[in-house]
C-alpha positions in Angstrom: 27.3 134.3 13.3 28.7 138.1 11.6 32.2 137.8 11.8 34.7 140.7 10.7 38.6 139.9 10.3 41.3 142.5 9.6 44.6 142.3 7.9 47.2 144.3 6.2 48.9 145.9 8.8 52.4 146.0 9.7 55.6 148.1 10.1 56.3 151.0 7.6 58.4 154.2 7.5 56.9 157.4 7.2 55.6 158.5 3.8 55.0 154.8 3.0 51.6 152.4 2.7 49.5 150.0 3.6 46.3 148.7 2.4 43.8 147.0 5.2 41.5 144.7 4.9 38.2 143.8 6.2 36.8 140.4 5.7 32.9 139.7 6.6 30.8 136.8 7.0 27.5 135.6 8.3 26.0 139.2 6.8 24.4 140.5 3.4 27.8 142.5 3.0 26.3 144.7 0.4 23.3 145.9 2.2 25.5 147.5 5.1 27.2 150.6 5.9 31.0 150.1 7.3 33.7 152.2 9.0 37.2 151.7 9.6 38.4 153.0 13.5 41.5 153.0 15.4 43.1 153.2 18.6 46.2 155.1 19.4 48.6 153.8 22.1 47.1 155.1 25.6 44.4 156.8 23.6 40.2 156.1 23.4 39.2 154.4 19.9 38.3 156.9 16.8 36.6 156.6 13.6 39.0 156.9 10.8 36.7 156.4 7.7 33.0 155.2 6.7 31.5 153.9 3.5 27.6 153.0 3.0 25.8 150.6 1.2 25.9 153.1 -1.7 29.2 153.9 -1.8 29.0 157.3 -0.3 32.4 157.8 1.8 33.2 159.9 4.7 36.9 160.9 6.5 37.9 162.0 9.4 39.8 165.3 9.0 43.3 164.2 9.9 43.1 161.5 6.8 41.2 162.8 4.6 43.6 163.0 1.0 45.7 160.7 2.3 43.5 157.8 2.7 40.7 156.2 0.6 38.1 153.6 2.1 36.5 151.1 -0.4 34.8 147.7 -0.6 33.6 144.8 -2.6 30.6 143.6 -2.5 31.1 140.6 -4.3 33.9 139.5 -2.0 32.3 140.4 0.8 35.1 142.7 1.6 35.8 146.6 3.0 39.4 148.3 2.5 41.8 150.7 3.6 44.4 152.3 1.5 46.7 154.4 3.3 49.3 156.8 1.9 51.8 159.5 3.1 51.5 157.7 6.5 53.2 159.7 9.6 54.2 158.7 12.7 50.6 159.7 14.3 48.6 157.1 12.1 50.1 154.4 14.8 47.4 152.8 15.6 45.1 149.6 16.0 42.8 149.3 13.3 39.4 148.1 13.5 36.5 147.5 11.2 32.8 147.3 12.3 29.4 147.5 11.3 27.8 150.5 11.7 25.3 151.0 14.4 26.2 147.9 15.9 28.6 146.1 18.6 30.1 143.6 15.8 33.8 144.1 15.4 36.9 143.3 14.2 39.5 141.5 16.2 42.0 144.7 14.8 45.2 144.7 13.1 48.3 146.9 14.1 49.6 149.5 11.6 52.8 151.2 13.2 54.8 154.2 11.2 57.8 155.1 12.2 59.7 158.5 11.9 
């Protein structure tokens, strides 16, 4: 069974970090491409960051320079690192599998001002 569990998040002041994390099993980690999404309070869900098998990355615009999406293949593991966070990167964080339904259960990053 592909399962995907998140971690890293937490509480952190504005101009601070975090670094997620997205654990996988049940898949041949390093023959997929990845994304990172997130969900804003009272908002729809929104794709933050992708990574492919390669190692070619992609940002959304409102992150991009500020965070850096990465993985290891040999841990079977995706990251987030997230700099100069602001008050709008409050989010739930999720990791998933692209072009499929298999996702994380999230973890809550929230920034305060």
């Amino acid at each position: 069974q592909v399962q995907l569990v998140e971690s890293g998040g937490g509480l952190v002041q504005a101009g601070g970090s975090l670094r997620l994390s997205c654990a996988a099993n049940g898949i041949i980690f390093r023959l997929y491409a990845l994304r990172w999404y997130r969900q804003p309070p009272g908002k729809q869900r929104e794709m933050v960051a992708g990574i492919d098998d390669k190692g070619r990355t992609n940002y959304a615009e409102s992150v991009e320079g500020r965070f850096t999406i990465s993985r290891d293949n040999g841990a079977s593991t995706m990251y987030l690192q997230m700099n100069n966070l602001k008050p709008e990167d409050t989010a739930v964080y999720y990791c998933n599998i692209r072009n499929s339904e298999v996702w994380g259960q999230g973890t809550q990053v929230t920034v305060s001002s």
